[in-house]
N, C-alpha and C positions, 0 to 999 in steps of 0.2 A: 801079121798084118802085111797084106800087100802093099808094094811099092804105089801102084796107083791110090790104095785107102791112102795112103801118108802124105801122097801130095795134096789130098783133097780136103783134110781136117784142117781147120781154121785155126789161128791163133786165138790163145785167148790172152786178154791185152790186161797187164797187172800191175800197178806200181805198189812197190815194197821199201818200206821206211827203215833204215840202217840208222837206229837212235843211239846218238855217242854219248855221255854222262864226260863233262869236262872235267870231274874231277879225278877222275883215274883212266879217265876212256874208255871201259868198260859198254859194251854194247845188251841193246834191249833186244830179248828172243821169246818172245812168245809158245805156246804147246795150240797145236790142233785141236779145237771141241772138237766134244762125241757129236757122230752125224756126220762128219764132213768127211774127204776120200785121208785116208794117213790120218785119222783123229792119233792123238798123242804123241805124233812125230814135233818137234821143236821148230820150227821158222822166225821168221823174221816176217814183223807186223803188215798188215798189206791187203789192196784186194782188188778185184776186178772193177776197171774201167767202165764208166757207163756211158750211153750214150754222148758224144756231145764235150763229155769230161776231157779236159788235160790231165798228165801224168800228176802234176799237182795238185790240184782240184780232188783228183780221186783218193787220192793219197791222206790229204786232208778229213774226207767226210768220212774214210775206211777209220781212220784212228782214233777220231770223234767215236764215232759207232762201236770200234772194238774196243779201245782202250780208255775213254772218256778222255784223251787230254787234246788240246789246241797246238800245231806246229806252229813255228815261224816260217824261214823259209826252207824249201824241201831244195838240196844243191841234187840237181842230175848229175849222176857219177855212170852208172855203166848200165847197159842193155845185153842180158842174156836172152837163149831159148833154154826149153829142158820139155822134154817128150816122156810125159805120164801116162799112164794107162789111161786116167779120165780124161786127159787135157793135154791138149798141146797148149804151152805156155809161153810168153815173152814178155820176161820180167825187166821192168824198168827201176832198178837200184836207184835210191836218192838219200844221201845221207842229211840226216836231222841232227842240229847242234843244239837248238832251244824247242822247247813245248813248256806250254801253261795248264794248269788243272792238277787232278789228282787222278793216278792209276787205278782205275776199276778196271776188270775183269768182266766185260758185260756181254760175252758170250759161254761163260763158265769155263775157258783159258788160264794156265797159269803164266806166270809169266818169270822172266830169270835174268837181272844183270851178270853178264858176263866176260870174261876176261876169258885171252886167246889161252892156249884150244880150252873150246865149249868143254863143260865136265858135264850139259844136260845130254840124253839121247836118248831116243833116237832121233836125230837131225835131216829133215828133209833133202836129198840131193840135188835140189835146184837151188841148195843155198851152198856147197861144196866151189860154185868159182868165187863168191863173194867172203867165203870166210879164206882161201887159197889169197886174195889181195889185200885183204886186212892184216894176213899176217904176214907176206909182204911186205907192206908199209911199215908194220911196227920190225921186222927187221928180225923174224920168227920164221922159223920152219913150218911149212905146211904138209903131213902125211895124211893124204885122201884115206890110207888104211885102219887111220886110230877115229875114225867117224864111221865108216862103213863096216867095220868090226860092231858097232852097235848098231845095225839095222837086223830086223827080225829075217830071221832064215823063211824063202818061201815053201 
């Protein structure tokens, strides 16, 4: 890709829900359906902004639609980029402390509470700074190596 393509691809604008479980803190990570770019890679619940929408707002009706449950309020925490082959992306992190309902699976995703480091993978790389500050905070070593050892050789 040339320099001039790179400057000329748009952002695509995402907010991604970082759901903490209070009773152990253990975090909510989703897998990629089949169909989408990385099916079966691991992330963090989330989706592209629609017109009009706030980071919140999207964040809301993404997790309604993908996961069937209701947030409360989504805290803004941190704003990445990460440069995909399909997408250039600018994720809007917001950690979730409360949701209401019950976990469906209503795009054929599984989904995985988990405690620091992930034992699911392969794990998306545009989720590599947000798992690097989570174990930060809890006061854990983060090896970008022991995540990227599990991504498929191209």
């Amino acid at each position: 890709m040339t320099a001039e393509t790179q400057v000329q691809r748009k952002h695509t604008e995402v907010a991604v829900g970082v759901l903490l479980r209070e009773s152990d803190g253990a975090l909510l990570i989703t897998s990629r359906p089949a169909g989408k770019p990385y099916a079966g890679y691991w992330e963090f619940p989330g989706g592209k902004l629609e017109e009009g929408e706030t980071v919140e707002q999207a964040l809301r009706r993404e997790l309604i639609e993908e996961l069937g449950v209701t947030i409360g309020t989504a805290h803004a925490w941190k704003v990445t980029e990460h440069d995909y082959p399909h997408a250039l992306v600018r994720l809007h992190w917001c950690k979730v402390m409360q949701w209401s309902g019950e976990f469906e699976m209503r795009e054929g995703q599984q989904m995985a509470w988990q405690k620091l480091p992930l034992d699911v993978a392969p794990v998306l790389p545009g989720s590599y700074p947000v798992l690097q500050w989570l174990s930060e905070e809890r006061g854990l070593l983060f090896d970008q190596s022991y995540y990227e050892a599990s991504q498929p050789k191209a």
